[in-house]
C-alpha positions in Angstrom: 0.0 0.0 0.0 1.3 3.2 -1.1 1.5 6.5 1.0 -0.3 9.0 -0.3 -1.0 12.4 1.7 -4.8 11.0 2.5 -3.5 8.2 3.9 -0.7 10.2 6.2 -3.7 12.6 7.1 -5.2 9.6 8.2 -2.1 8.8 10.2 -1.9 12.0 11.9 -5.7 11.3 13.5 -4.6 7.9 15.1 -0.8 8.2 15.5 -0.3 11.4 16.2 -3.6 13.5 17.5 -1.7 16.6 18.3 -0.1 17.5 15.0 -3.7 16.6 13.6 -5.7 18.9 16.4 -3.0 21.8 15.3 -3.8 21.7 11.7 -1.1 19.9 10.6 -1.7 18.1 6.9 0.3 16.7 4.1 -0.5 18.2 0.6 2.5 16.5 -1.6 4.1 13.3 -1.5 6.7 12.2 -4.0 9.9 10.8 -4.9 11.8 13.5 -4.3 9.8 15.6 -1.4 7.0 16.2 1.0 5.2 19.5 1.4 3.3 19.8 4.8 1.1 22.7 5.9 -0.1 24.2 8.9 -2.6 27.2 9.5 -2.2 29.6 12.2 -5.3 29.5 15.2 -6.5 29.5 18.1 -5.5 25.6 19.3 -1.9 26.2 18.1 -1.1 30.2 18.9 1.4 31.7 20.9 1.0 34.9 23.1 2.8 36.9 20.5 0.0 36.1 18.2 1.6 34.1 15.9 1.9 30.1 15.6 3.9 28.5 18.4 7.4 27.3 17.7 6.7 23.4 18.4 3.3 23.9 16.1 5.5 24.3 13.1 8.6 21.9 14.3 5.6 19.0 14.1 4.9 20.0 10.3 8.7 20.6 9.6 9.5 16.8 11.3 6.1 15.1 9.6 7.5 16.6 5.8 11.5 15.1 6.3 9.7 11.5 8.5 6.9 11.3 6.1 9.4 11.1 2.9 11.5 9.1 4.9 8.5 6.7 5.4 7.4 6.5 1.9 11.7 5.8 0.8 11.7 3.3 3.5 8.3 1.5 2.3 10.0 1.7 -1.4 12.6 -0.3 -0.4 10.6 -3.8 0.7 12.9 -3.5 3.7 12.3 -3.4 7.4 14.1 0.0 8.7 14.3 1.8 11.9 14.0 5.6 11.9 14.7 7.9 14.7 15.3 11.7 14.6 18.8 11.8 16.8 18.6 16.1 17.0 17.1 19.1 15.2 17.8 23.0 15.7 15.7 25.5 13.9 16.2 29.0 12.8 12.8 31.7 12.7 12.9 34.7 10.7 10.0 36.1 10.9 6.2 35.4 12.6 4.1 32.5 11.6 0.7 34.1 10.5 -1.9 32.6 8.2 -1.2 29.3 6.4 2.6 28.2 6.6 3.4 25.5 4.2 6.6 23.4 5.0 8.9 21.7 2.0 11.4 19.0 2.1 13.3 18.4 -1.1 15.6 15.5 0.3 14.2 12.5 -1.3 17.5 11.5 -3.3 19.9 12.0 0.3 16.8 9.2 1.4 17.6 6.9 -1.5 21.6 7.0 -1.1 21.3 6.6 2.7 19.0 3.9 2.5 20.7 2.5 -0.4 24.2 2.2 2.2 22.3 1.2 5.0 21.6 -1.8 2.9 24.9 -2.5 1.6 27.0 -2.3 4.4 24.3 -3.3 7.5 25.3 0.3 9.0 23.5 2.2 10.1 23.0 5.7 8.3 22.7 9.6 9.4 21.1 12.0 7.4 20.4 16.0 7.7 17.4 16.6 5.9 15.8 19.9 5.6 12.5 21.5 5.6 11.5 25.4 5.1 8.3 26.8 5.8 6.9 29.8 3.8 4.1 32.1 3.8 1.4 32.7 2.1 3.3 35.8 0.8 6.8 32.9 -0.2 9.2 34.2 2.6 10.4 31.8 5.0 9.4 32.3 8.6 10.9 29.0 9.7 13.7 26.8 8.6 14.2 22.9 11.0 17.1 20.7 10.1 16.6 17.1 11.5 19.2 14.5 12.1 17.8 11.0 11.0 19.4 7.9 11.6 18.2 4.8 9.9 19.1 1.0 10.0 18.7 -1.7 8.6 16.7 -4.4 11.4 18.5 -7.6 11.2 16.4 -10.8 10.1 17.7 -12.8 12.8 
């Protein structure tokens, strides 16, 4: 069964309630990246009246872990995924519908692809920017993923 952004909408209502009560959705889903969005309200605001930090970290993660997913499922192999750290840099407030991209699909495929080979396990940086409705970046979250490949013993 193929991921498609329904189906990880779907995901976010059963596996993870709070990035689903905040808004958080997945519009795009492909080989090469995953564009989440997330609108700013009243269930994820900050005092400042803008969207709180952690609001758009969870649609910055979901876009890099959701491709991740979908590589991993690609490959017919059984593959642990962990986020190992993460910073994050804000530019300007979160206001309005903030839409989150990930272009690493192909750093996915060669990481995966070694993981394989050698039975080490792999690190990646991937990044994802989120934009306003206006195309300037208000957020930008690097995450540090490291995969492996699970033993069939």
């Amino acid at each position: 069964m193929k991921l498609t952004p329904s189906k990880l909408n779907t995901f976010t209502l059963y596996k993870l309630p709070a990035a689903f009560i905040c808004g958080v959705r997945t519009k795009i889903l492909n080989d090469e990246q995953c564009i989440t969005t997330v609108k700013h309200k009243w269930i994820n605001q900050n005092p400042f009246n803008s969207m709180f930090w952690a609001v758009q970290g969870m649609a910055a993660e979901f876009s890099t872990g959701a491709l991740m997913m979908s590589k991993i499922q690609s490959s017919g192999k059984k593959i642990s995924m962990l986020v190992t750290s993460n910073n994050a840099t804000f530019t300007k407030k979160a206001t309005g519908l903030i839409t989150f991209t990930c272009n690493d699909g192909l750093l996915v495929d060669d990481a995966i692809k070694k993981s394989i080979e050698t039975g080490e396990g792999q690190t990646i940086w991937m990044k994802a920017e989120g934009k306003n409705k206006d195309g300037v970046v208000v957020s930008t979250f690097n995450f540090e993923w490291s995969l492996k490949v699970k033993s069939s013993i």
